[in-house]
ROGU-639135 format. One line per 3 residues: number of its first residue (from 0); for each residue x, y, z of C-alpha. Coordinates in pm, whole numbers. Example, Ala and Ser with C-alpha at 12.3 -4.5 7.8 and 13.67 -1.06 7.14 Angstrom:
<pts>
0 = 1230/-450/780; 1367/-106/714
</pts>
This chain:
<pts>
0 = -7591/-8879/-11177; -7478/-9206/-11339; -7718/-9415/-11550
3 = -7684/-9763/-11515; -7865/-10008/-11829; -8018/-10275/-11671
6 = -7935/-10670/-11866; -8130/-10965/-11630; -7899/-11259/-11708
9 = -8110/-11617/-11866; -7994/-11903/-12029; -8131/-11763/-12372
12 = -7880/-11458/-12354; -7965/-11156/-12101; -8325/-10970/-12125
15 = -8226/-10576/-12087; -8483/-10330/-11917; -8613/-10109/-12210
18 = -8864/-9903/-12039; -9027/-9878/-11675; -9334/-9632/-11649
21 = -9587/-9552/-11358; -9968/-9590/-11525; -10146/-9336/-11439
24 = -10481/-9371/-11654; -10634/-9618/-11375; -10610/-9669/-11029
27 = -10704/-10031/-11101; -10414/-10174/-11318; -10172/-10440/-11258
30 = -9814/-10465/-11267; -9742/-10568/-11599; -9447/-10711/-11740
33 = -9400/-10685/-12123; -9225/-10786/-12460; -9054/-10516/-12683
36 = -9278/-10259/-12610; -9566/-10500/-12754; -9920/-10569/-12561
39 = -9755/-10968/-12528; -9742/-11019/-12160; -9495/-11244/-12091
42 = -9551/-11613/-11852; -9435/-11433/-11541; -9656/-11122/-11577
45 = -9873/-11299/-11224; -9517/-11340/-11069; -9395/-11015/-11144
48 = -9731/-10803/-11040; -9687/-11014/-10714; -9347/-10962/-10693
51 = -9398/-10553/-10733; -9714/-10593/-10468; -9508/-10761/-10142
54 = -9137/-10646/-10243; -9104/-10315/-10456; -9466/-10111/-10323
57 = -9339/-10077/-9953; -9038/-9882/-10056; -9199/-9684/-10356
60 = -9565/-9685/-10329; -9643/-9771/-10663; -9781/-10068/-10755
63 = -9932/-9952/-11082; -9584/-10033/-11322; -9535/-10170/-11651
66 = -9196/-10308/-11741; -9119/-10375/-12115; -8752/-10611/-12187
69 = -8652/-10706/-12511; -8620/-11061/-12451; -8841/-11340/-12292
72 = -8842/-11475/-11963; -9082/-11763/-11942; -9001/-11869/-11587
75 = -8818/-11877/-11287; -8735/-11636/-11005; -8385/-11546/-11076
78 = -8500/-11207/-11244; -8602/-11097/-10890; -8279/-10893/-10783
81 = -8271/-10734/-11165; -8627/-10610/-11126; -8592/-10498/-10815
84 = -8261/-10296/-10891; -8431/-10172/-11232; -8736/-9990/-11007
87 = -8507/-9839/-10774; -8281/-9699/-11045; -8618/-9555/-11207
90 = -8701/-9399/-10894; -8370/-9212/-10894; -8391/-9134/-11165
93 = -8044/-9343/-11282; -8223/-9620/-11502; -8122/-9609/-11895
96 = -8419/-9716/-12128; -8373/-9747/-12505; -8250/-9440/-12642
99 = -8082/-9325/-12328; -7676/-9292/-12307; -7540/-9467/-11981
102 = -7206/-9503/-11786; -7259/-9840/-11628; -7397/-10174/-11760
105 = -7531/-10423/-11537; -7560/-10723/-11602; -7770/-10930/-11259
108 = -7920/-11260/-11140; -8044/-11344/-10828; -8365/-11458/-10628
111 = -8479/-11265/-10352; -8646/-11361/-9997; -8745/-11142/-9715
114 = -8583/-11280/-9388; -8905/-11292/-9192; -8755/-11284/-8858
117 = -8643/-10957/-8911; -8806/-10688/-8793; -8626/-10443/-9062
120 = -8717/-10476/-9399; -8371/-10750/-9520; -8399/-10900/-9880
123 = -8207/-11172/-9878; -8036/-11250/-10224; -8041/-11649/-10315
126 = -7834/-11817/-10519; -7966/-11973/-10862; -7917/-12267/-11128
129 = -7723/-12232/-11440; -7493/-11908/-11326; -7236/-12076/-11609
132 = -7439/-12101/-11873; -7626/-11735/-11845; -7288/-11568/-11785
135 = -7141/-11764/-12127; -7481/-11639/-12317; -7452/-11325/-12228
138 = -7075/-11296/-12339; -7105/-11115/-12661; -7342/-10843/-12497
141 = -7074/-10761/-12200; -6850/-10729/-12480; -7033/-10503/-12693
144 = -7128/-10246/-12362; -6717/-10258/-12283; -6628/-10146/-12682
147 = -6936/-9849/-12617; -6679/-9758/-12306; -6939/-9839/-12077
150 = -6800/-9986/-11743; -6925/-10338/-11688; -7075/-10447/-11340
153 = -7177/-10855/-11347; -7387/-10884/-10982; -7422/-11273/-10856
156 = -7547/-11417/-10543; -7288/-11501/-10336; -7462/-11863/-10232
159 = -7314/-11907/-10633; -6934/-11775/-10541; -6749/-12062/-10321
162 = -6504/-12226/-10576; -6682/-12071/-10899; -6542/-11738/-10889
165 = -6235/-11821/-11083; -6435/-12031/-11345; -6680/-11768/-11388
168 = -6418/-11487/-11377; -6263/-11660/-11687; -6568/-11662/-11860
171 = -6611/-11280/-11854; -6462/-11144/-12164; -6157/-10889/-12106
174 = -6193/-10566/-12285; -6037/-10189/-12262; -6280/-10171/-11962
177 = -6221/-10487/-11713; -6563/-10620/-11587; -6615/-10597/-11211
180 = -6753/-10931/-11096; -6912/-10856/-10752; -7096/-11135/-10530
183 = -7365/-11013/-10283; -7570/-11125/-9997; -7857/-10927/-9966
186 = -8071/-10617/-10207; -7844/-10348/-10013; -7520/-10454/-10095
189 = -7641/-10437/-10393; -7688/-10121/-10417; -7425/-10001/-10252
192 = -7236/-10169/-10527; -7419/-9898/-10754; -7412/-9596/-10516
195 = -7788/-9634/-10419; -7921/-9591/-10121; -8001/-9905/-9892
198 = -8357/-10047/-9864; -8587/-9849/-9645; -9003/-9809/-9677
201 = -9101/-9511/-9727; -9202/-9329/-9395; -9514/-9155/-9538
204 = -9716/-9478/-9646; -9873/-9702/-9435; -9757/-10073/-9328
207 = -9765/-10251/-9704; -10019/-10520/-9523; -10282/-10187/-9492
210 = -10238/-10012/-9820; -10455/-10045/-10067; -10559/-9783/-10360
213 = -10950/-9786/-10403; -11015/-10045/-10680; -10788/-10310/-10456
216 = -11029/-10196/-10202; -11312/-10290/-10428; -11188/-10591/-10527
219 = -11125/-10687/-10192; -11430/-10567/-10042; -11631/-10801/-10332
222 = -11477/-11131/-10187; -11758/-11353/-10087; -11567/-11412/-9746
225 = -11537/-11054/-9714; -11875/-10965/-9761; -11990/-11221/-9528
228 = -11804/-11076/-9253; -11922/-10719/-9368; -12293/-10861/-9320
231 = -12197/-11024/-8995; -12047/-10687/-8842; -12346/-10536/-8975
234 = -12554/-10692/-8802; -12417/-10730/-8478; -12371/-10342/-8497
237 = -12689/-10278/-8551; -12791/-10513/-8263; -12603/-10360/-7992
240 = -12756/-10021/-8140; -13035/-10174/-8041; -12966/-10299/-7764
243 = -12828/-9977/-7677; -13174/-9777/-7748; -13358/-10069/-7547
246 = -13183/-10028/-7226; -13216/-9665/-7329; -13540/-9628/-7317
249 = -13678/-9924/-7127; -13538/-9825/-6829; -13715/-9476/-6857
252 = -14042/-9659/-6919; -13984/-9891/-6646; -13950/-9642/-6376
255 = -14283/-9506/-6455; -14428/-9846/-6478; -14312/-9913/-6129
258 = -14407/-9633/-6019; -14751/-9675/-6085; -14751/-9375/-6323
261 = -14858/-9524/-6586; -15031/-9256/-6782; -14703/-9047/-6793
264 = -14583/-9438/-6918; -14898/-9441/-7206; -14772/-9079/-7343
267 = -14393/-9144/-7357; -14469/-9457/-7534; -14722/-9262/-7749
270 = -14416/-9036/-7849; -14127/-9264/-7898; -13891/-9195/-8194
273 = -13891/-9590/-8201; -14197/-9689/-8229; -14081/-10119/-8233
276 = -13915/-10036/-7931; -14213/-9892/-7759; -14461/-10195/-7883
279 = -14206/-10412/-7772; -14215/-10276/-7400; -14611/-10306/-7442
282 = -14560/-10638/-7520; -14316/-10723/-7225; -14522/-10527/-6962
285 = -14885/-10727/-7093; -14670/-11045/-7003; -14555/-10943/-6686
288 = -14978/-10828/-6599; -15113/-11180/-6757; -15440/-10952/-6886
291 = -15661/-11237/-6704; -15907/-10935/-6647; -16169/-10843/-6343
294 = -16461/-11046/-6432; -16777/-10950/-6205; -17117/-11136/-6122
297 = -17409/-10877/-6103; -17666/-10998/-5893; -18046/-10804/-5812
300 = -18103/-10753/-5440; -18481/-10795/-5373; -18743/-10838/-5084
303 = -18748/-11210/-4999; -19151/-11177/-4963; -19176/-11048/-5341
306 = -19352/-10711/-5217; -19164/-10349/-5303; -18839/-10205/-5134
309 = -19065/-9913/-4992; -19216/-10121/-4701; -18985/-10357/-4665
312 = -18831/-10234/-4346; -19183/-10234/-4184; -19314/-10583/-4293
315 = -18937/-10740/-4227; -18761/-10980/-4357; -18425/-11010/-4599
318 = -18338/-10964/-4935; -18262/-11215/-5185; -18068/-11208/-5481
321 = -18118/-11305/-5858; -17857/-11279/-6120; -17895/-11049/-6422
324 = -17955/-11129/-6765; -17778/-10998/-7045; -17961/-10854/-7362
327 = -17836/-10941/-7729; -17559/-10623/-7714; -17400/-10728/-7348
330 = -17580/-10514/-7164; -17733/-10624/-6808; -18118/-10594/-6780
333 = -18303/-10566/-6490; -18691/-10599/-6498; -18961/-10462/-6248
336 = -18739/-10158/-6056; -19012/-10114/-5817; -18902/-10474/-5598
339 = -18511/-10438/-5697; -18355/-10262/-5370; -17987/-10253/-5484
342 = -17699/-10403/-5706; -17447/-10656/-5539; -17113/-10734/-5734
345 = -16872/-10981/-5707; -16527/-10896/-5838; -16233/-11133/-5864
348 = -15876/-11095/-5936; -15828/-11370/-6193; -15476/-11248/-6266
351 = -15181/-11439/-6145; -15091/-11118/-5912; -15189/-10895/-5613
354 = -15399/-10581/-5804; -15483/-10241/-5680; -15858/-10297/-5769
357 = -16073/-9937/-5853; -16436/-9960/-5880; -16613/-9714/-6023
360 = -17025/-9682/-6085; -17229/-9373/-6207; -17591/-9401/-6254
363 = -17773/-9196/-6569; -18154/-9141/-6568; -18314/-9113/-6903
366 = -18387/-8715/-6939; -18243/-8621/-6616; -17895/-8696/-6656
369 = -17607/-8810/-6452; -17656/-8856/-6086; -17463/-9011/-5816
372 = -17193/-9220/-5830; -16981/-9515/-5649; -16616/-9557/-5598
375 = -16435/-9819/-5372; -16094/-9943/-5378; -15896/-10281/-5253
378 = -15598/-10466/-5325; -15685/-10799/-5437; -15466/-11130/-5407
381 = -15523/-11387/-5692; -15819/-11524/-5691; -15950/-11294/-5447
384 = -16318/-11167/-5454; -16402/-10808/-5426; -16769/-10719/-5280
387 = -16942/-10388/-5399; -17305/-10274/-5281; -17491/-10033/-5452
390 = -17823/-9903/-5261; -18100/-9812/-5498; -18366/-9546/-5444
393 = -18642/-9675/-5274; -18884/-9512/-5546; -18747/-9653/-5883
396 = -18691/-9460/-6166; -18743/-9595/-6520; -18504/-9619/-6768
399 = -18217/-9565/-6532; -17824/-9712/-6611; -17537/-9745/-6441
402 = -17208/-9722/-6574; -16936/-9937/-6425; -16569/-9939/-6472
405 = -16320/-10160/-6285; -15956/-10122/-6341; -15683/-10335/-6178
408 = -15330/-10177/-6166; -14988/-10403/-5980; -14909/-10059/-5783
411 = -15152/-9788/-5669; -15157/-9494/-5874; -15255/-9131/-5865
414 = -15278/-9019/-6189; -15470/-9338/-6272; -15769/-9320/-6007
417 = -15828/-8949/-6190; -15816/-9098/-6506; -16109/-9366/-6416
420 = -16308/-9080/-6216; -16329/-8831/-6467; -16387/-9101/-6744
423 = -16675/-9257/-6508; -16809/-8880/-6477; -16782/-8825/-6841
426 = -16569/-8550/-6731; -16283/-8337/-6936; -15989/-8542/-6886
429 = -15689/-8459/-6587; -15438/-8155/-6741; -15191/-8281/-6945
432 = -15372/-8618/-6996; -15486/-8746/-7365; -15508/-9114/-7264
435 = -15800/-9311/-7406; -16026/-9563/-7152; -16005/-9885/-7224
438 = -15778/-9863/-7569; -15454/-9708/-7389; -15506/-9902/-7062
441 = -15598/-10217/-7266; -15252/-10176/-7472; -15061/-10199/-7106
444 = -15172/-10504/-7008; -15396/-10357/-6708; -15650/-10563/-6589
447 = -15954/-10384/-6704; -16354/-10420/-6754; -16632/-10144/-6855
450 = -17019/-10298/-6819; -17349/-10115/-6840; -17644/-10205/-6614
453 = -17990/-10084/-6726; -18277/-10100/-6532; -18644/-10075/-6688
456 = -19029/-10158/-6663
</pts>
């Protein structure tokens, strides 16, 4: 293969490519553009690792170069077509750096622009200022490559040719080698020119706008407008995760809810993986009930003549009634058993909905235990009132109390009515059942109330 020595045409006399390496100590460097081997960076070191970023990367997929010249460049863009031929040369291999023999000189100037209406990577070559005055600097170095034998190529934009080719023609020394003066539109006639293949990105690499090496990723990922959209996408993920697990499991515990199964409902909620989730479907359901409660009024049923409940059916006459007191821990007290002939309540719905009302009574007599019991059930409208009698024995007992629970549900329900009869009966819950009366219930939203009535000398 031919090497070609690279000479980027100036004003100041031409700036020839001395070395072009690949650093591979860090994935985070720069293109870098250098004097004489030197750690001097020269003025267009930004434009160059730019340059190398949008124009040389998508065919090579290196962005990580250092290029060292032996003269400055302080400005400009006519180096662009120079650089660009240098890297490709490198990549086959063909580019002559100090110390190296080579066949061909070049000796280039040109800007380059992609045509961005083309679909196909095109690199336009531009013409630049001063073609006269680089061409006359660089004189003495064309002659010098023709006495090594070297055959001299001078590349020019051919916006620069029109009625300048002659004038710049003459300028060209003549030597044992003539100098072949070519002018050229575009970055593939180019190379052509030096029996290169034409432009084309690499098939393996991405799209240039996608690829990035992990520190640009970094860098890029560290932007303050970057990170605010990070945080944004964050957190609108994690809300339609969310929202995702709500309608997930909300639905589930809906069902049950409507179905009036709502100790099945107190369990699942009891084992949720997501325990907001399930607090916040406590929290939507105790709206929905208005937990208004099922206040009562307790009144004593006695004989309107003030004698006992034993002879009342003989001496005639009704019953009147007297409201309990309550003692200094809640509880209803009822003095003188022998003249109280039953227990009248008043229930009433003071929700803001139609309740499945249970009512549920067992009486407890000191030393004797549990005996009897009440249950009645009605649907009650708001507002409604809810009437329960409950006969006492005609001979009173002393010390006896009565248990009552009242529990209001929006649908009737099984599994709830067992729930209230074997907690009234202080009986082992229903299988399967660990709910807790009121705490559980309570936590739903369910209108609920638990009194105790004792009755005593």
């Amino acid at each position: 293969m031919t090497a070609v020595r690279v000479h980027i045409l100036t004003t100041e006399g031409p700036a020839t490519v001395q070395g072009l390496v690949v650093e591979s100590y860090d994935n985070d460097v720069l293109a870098t553009i250098c004097l004489d081997g030197t750690t001097e960076q020269l003025p267009i070191c930004r434009d160059y690792h730019m340059f190398v970023d949008q124009f040389i990367r998508p065919l090579t997929g290196e962005r990580r170069y250092r290029m060292d010249i032996d003269n400055r460049i302080d400005g400009g863009k006519s180096w662009h077509l120079g650089v660009l031929i240098a890297h490709l040369l490198a990549e086959d291999g063909r580019l002559a750096t100090d110390g190296q023999s080579s066949v061909y000189a070049l000796f280039v100037t040109g800007r380059i622009r992609r045509q961005p209406s083309v679909d196909e990577r095109v690199y336009e070559v531009l013409p630049v200022d001063g073609i006269a005055e680089k061409i006359a600097a660089s004189r003495a170095h064309i002659e010098a490559e023709q006495e090594a034998g070297r055959k001299v190529v001078v590349l020019l934009p051919t916006g620069n040719m029109s009625a300048e080719s002659d004038r710049l023609k003459a300028l060209l020394p003549s030597g044992n080698n003539d100098e072949e003066l070519i002018f050229v539109s575009d970055a593939d006639e180019a190379l052509r020119a030096l029996e290169l293949s034409p432009l084309k990105s690499d098939p393996s690499l991405p799209p240039a706008s996608t690829r990035m090496d992990k520190g640009s990723w970094f860098r890029y990922l560290l932007q303050p407008a970057v990170l605010a959209m990070i945080t944004v996408l964050f957190i609108v993920g994690l809300a339609a995760g969310c929202y995702a697990a709500w309608q997930h499991y909300s639905s589930d515990w809906q069902r049950l809810w409507d179905k009036g199964r709502y100790v099945s409902l107190t369990q699942s909620l009891a084992s949720s993986p997501v325990p907001v989730l399930a607090g916040l479907f406590r929290w939507q359901v105790r709206g929905q009930s208005g937990r208004g409660g099922l206040p009562f009024v307790l009144s004593a049923m006695r004989p309107a003549d003030g004698g006992s409940c034993v002879g009342r059916r003989f001496r005639g006459g009704g019953l009147v009634s007297k409201k309990f007191s309550s003692s200094s821990d809640g509880e209803l007290i009822a003095e003188n058993p022998g003249s109280l002939c039953g227990l009248a309540f008043l229930v009433t719905n003071k929700t803001a909905a139609s309740l499945n009302v249970r009512f549920a009574a067992a009486r407890n007599i000191i030393r004797k235990g549990r005996s009897g019991d009440v249950w009645q059930t009605a649907v009650l409208a708001p507002g409604k009132v809810m009437a329960v009698d409950i006969p006492l024995s005609l001979y009173g007992q002393d010390n006896e109390a009565w248990r009552i629970i009242i529990v209001g549900s929006p649908v009737p329900s099984e599994d709830l009515d067992k729930l209230v009869r074997a907690e009234i009966r202080n009986s082992k819950s229903p299988a399967g059942s660990s709910v807790s009366i009121p705490e559980d219930l309570w936590s739903l939203g369910l209108a609920f109330t638990e009194a105790m009535v004792r009755i005593r000398r």
